[in-house]
C-alpha positions, 0 to 999 in steps of 0.5 A: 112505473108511472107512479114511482117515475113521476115521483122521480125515482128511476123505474124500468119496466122490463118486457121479460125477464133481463139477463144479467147484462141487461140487468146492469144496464140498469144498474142506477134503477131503484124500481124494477118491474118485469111486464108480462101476459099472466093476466090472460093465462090459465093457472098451470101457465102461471106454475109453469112461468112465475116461480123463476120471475119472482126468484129474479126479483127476489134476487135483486134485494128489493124490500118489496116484490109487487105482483101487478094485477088490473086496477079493476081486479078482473079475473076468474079461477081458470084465467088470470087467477090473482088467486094462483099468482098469491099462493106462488108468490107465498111459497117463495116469499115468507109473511102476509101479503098485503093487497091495494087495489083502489086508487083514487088518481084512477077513479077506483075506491075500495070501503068495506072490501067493496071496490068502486070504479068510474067511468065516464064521470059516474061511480059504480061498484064493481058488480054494477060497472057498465063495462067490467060487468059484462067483460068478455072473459072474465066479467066481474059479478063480485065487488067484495074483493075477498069474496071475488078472490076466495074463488081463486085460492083457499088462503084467509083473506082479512081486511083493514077498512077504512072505518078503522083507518080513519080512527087510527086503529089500522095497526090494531085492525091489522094485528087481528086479522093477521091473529086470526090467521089471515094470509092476505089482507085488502087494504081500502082506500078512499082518498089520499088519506087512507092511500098514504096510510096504506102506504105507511101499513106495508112499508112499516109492517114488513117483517125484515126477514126477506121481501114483503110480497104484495098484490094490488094495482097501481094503486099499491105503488101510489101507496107506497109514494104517498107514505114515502113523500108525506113522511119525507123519505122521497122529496118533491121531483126536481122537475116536470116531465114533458115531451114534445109533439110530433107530426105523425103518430100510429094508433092501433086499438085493439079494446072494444071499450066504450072508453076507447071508442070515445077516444077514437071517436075524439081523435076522428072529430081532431084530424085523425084517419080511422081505418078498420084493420086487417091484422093478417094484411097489415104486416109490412116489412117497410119501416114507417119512420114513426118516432112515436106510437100507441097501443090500446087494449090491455092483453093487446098492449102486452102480446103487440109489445112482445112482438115488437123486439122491445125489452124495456121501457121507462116513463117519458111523460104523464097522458092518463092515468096508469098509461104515461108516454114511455121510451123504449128499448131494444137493441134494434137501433130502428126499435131503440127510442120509439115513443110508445104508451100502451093503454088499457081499455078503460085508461084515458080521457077522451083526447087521449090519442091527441094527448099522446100525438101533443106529447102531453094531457 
């Protein structure tokens, strides 16, 4: 969502899938994304719930459906399986799948199939991550994506590497690996070179047949307004996108990220209260009166997001990478209009809490 938004692109993101008369609400939307908990789930949950989802998308006549993973590709064959989600998505999506990860505005870099990601100013491969390698649920031991990813599923997995990016042969590189009999295909990217011909292989090598069916991070969509903006198919955006401070802002962190304790740590040295929370005492059937408010932790962002009666969301203002300040929706009118970022635990500088009570980064 943030990365088309800000291009200036009218994106929704749905927090489950709309009926038809949401749907219309919408109706001037050119991006539309369907949010949900898959990434905590197990494969059989996925058989259960993705197949009507993507025939929602797949409805709408979009040219590409994006299945949305993290940009730290964190998953296992028994959780949050990429593989399982890939193999529905083929069933009801004909052709390759093209797959980007990397995105360098998010410090992820992927050469060689190998993906890089940073923390804290350093760049470690994935293997070697001072956070993702020692996950609690799905700690990631395999920076080589297509190694990482045939333990989920049993589909050829190809590569266009940047090597052959830089000298102009990916189309060449691509007509092999698709030759030889690949489904999926990673995709490097490095800089904003290789992000904008990545773009340019998925909107240029779909076969026009039906959607094209992709996987990858932010990263893919980045892609995508890269290629789209160097080649003038989207112009510049007509304006900034800002928000206003507000005097109070509600924070609830549930990661247990070295990123987010550095964050919370800064928001304490800034005048904010820290309180240790216990979730069963802390219901209370008096609203607040907040106007704005966060939610970090990933699989917390996405169960707290559900409860809270909002289905829908659009982007208000940029704060970090991969978690803008967004406007809520729901037919509660005390829930409709709330400012609300959800940040995953490894997204954000260290004022983030204070950005996002500023209005801005």
């Amino acid at each position: 969502m943030e990365a088309t938004a800000f291009a200036g692109l009218d994106t929704v993101l749905f927090l489950s899938p709309p009926p038809a008369d949401r749907l219309r609400t919408f109706a001037s939307a050119r991006v539309i994304g369907i949010a949900g908990v898959a990434r905590a789930q197990s494969p059989q949950w996925m058989d259960d719930n993705l197949p009507p989802i993507f025939d929602l998308l797949g409805a709408t006549g979009a040219p590409i459906v994006h299945y949305k993973v993290c940009s730290t590709f964190d998953s296992a064959p028994h959780i949050g399986s990429i593989g399982r989600a890939i193999e529905i998505g083929s069933r009801r999506f004909d052709g390759w799948t093209p797959m980007i990860v990397a995105d360098p505005g998010m410090g992820r870099y992927q050469a060689c199939g190998n993906l890089f990601a940073a923390v804290r100013g350093d760049v470690y491969r994935l293997d070697r991550h001072p956070v993702m390698s020692r996950h609690p649920v799905t700690p990631m031991d395999e920076a080589d994506l297509g190694r990482h990813l045939a333990r989920q599923t049993k589909q050829k997995i190809g590569l266009v590497d940047f090597v052959a990016m830089k000298r102009g042969e990916a189309d060449t590189r691509l007509a092999h690996e698709l030759a030889a009999g690949a489904k999926i295909v990673s995709i490097d990217v490095l800089d904003q070179e290789t992000l904008i011909e990545a773009g340019r292989l998925v909107w240029e090598r779909g076969d026009g047949a039906g959607p094209l069916y992709g996987v990858g991070s932010q990263g893919f969509e980045a892609a995508l307004v890269s290629y789209w903006q160097h080649s003038g198919l989207v112009p510049p955006p007509k304006s900034a996108f800002h928000a206003q401070p507000v005097d109070r802002i509600a924070c609830v962190s549930g990661s247990v990220s070295p990123v987010t304790a550095a964050q919370i740590a800064h928001a304490r040295d800034h005048g904010f209260s820290t309180i240790a929370l216990d979730a069963a005492r802390a219901v209370d059937p008096v609203e607040s009166g907040l106007s704005r408010a966060v939610i970090s932790g990933g699989d917390t962002s996405g169960r707290a997001a559900s409860m809270l009666g909002i289905d829908a969301l659009t982007a208000v203002a940029p704060l970090a990478p991969g978690s803008p300040l967004c406007r809520a929706h729901a037919a509660r009118p005390d829930r409709d209009g709330l400012e609300i970022a959800l940040k995953g635990g490894q997204v954000g500088a260290p004022d983030f809490f204070v950005a996002a009570k500023r209005g801005g980064s």
